[in-house]
MMTF fields as JSON, N, C-alpha, C and O atoms, coordinates in Angstrom:
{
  "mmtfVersion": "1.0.0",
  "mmtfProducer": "UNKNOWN",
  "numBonds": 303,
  "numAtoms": 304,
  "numGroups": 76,
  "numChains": 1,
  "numModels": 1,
  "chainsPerModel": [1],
  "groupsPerChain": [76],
  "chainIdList": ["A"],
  "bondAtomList": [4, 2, 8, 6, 12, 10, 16, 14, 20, 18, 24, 22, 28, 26, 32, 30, 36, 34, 40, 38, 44, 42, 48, 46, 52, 50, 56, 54, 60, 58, 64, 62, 68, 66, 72, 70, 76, 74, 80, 78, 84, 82, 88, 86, 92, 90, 96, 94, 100, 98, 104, 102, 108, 106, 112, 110, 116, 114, 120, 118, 124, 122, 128, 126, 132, 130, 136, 134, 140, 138, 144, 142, 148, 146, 152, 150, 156, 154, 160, 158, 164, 162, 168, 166, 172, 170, 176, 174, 180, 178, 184, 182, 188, 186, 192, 190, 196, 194, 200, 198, 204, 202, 208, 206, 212, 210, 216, 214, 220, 218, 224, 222, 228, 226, 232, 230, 236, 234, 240, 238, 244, 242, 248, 246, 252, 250, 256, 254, 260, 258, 264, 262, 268, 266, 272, 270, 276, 274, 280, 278, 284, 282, 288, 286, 292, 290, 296, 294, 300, 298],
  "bondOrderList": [1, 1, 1, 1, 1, 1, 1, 1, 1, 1, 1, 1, 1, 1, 1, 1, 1, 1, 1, 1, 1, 1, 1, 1, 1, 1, 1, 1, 1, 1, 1, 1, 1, 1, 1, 1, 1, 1, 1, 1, 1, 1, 1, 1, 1, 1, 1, 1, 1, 1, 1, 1, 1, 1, 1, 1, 1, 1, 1, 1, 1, 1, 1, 1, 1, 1, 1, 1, 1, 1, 1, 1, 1, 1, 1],
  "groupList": [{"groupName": "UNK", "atomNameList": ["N", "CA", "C", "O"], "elementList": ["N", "C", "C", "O"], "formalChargeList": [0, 0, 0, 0], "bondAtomList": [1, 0, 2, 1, 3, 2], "bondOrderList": [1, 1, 2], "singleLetterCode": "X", "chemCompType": "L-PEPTIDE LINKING"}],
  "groupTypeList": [0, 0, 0, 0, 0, 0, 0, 0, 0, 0, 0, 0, 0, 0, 0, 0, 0, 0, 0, 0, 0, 0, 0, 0, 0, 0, 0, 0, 0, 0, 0, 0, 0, 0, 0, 0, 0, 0, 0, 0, 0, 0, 0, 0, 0, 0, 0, 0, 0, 0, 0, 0, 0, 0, 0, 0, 0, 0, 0, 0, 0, 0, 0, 0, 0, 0, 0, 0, 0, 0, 0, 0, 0, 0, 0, 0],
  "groupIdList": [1, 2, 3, 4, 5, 6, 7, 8, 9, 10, 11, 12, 13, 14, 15, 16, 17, 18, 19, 20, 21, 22, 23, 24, 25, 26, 27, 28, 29, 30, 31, 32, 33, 34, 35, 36, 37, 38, 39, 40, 41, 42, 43, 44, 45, 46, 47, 48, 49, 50, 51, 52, 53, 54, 55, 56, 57, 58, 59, 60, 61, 62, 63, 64, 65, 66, 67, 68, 69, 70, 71, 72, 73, 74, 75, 76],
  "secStructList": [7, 6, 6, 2, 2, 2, 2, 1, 6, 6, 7, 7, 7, 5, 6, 2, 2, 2, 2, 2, 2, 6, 7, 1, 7, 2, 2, 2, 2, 2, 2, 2, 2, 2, 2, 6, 1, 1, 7, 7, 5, 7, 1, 1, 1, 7, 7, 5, 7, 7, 2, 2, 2, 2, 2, 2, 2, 6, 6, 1, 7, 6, 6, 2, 2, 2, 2, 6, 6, 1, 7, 7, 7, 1, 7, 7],
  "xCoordList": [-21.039, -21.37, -21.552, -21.303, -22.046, -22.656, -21.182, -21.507, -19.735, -18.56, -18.618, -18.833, -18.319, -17.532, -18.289, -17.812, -19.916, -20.712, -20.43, -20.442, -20.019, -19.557, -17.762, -17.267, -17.339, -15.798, -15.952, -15.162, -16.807, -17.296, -18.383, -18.497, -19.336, -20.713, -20.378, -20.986, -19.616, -19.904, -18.933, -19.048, -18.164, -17.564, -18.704, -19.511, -18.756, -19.618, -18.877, -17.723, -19.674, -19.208, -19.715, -20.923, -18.802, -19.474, -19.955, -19.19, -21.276, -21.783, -20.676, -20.672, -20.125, -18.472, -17.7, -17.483, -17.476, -17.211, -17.696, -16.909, -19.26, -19.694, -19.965, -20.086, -20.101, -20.554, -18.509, -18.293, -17.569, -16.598, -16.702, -16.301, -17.066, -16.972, -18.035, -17.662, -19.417, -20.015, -19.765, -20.505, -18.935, -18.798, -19.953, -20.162, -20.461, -21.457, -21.102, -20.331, -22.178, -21.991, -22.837, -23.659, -22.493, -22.725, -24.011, -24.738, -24.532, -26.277, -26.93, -28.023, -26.384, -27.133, -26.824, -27.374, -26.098, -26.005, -27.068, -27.389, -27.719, -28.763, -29.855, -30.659, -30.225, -30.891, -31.485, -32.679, -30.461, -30.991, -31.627, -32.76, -30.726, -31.481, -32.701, -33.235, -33.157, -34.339, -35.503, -36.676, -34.862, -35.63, -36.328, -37.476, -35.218, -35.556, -34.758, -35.535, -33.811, -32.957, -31.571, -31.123, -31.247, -29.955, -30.127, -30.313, -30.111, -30.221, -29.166, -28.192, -29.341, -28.223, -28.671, -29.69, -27.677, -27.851, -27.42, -26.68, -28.126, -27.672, -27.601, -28.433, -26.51, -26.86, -26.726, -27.256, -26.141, -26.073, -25.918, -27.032, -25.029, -25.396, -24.764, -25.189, -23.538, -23.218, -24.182, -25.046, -23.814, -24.707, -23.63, -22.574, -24.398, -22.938, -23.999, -25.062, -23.139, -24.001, -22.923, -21.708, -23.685, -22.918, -22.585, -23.482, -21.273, -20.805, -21.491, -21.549, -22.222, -23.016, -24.692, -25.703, -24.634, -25.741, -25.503, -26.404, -24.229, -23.976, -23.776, -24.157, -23.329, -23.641, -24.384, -24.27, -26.279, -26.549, -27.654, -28.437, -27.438, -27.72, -27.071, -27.684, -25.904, -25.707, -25.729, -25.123, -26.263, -26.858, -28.027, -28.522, -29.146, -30.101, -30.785, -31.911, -29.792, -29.885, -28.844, -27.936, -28.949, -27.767, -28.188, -27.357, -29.311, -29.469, -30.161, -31.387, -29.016, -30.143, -30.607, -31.502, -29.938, -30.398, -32.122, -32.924, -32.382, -33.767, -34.392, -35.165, -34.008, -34.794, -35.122, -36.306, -34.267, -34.973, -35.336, -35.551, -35.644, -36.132, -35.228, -35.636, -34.383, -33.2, -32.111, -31.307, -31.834, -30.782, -29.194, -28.726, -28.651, -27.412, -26.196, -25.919, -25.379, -24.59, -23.129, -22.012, -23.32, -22.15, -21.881, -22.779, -20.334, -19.841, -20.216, -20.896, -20.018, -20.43, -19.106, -18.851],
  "yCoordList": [-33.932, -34.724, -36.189, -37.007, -36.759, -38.176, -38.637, -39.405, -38.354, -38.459, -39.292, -40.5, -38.183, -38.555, -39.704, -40.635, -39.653, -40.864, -42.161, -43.042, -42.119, -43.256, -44.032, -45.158, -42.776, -43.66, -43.989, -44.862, -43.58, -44.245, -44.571, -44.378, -45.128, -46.256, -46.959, -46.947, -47.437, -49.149, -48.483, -49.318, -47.505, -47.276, -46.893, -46.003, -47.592, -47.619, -46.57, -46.279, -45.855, -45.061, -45.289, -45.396, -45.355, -45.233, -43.752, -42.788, -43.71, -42.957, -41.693, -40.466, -42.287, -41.853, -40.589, -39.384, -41.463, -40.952, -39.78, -38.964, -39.842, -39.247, -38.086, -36.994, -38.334, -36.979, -35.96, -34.812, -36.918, -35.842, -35.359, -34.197, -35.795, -35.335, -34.027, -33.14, -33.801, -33.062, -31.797, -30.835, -32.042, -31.74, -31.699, -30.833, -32.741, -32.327, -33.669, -34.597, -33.336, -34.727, -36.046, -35.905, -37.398, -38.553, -38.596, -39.197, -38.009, -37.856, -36.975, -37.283, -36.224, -35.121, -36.31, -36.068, -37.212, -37.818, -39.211, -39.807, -39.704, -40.243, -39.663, -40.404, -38.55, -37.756, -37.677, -37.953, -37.131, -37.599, -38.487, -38.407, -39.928, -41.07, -41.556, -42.597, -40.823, -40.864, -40.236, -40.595, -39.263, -38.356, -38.745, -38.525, -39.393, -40.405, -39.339, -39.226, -38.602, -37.71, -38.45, -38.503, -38.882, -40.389, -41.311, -41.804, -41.967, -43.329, -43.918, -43.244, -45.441, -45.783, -47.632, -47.934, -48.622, -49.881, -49.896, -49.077, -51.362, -52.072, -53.115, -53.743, -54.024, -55.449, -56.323, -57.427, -55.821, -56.246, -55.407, -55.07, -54.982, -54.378, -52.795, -51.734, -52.91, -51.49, -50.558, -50.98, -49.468, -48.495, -48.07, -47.527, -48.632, -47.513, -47.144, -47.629, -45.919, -45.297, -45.228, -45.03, -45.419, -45.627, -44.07, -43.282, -43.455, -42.816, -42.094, -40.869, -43.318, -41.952, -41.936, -41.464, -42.431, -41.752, -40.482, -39.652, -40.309, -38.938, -37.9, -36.81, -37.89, -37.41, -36.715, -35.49, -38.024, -37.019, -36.284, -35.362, -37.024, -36.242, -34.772, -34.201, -34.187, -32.89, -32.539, -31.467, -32.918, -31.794, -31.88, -30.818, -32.922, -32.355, -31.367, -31.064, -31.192, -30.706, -29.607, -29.718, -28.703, -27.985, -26.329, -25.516, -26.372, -25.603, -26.5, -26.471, -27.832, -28.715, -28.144, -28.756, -26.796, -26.223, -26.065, -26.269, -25.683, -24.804, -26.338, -26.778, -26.927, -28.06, -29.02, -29.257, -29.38, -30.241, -29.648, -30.298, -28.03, -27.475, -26.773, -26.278, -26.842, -26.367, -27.485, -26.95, -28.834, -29.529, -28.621, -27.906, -28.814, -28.442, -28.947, -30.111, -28.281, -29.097, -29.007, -29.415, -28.635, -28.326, -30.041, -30.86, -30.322, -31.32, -31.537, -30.653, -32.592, -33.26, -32.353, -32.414],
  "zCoordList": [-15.148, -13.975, -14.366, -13.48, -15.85, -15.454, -16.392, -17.297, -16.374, -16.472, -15.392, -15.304, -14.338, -12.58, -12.241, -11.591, -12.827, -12.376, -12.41, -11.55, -14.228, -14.62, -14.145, -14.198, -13.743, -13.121, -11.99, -11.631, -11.091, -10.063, -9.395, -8.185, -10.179, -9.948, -8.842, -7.772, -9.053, -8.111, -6.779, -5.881, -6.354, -5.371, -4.269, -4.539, -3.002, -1.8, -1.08, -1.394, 0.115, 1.192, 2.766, 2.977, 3.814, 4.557, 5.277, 5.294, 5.843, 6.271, 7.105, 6.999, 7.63, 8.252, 6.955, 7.077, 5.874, 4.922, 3.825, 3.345, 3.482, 3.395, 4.088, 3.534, 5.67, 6.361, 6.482, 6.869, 6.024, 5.891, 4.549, 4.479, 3.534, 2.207, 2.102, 1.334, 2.849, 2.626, 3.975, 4.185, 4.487, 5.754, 7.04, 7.889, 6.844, 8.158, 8.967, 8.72, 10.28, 11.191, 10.55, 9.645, 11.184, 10.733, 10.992, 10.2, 12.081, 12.319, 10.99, 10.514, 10.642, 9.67, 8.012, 6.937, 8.18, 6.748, 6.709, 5.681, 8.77, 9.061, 8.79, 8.223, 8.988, 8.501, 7.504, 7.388, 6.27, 5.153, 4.829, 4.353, 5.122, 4.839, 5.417, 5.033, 6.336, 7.429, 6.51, 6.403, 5.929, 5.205, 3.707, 3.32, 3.025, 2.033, 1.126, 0.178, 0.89, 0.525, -0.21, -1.355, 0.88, 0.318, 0.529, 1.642, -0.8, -1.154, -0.334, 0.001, 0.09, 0.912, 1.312, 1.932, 0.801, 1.262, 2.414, 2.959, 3.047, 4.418, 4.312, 4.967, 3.373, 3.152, 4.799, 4.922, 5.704, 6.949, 8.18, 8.579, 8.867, 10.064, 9.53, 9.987, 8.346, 7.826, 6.71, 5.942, 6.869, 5.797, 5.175, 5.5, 3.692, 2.456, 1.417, 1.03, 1.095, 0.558, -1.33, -1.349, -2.5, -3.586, -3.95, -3.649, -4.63, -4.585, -5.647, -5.749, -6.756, -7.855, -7.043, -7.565, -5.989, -5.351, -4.494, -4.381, -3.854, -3.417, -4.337, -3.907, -5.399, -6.418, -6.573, -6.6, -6.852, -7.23, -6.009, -6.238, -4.619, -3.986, -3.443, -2.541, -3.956, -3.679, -4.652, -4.674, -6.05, -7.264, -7.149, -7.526, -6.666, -6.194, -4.768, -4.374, -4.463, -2.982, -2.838, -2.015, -3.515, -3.503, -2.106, -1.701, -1.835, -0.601, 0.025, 0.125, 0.745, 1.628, 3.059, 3.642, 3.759, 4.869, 4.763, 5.674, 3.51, 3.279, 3.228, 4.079, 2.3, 1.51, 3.341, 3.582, 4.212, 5.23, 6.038, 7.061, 6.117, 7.309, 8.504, 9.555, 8.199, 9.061, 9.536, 10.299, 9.334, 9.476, 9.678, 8.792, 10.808, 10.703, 10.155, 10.442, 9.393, 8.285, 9.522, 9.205, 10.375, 11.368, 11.744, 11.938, 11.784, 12.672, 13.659, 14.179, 14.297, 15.856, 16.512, 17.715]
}
């Protein structure tokens, strides 16, 4: 894992992006970040989230249903 980290550190995501990579909706990847779960800048009106922070938020979160209480990982 801290391989994949290192070839891509500095690559940003948008929230958009992320919620297709993990498959859930763009609210459930607000969520997280509501939650304090994913790390995530806002240098202005967009949210990106850095790619070795998704990382290592789905190796730390690897049953995130249980871990936030029931969040649905289902699409909009």
């Amino acid at each position: 894992m801290q391989r994949l980290k290192n070839d891509v550190t500095e690559e940003v995501l948008t929230e958009k992006r992320v919620a297709d990579i993990l498959g859930v909706a763009v609210s459930t990847v607000k969520e997280y970040r509501k939650r304090g779960l994913l790390r995530s800048y806002r240098p202005v009106k967009a949210v990106y989230i850095f790619y070795a922070d998704l990382v290592d938020f789905i190796v730390s979160n690897e049953n995130i249903n249980t871990a936030i209480g029931g969040i649905t990982n289902a699409k909009e």
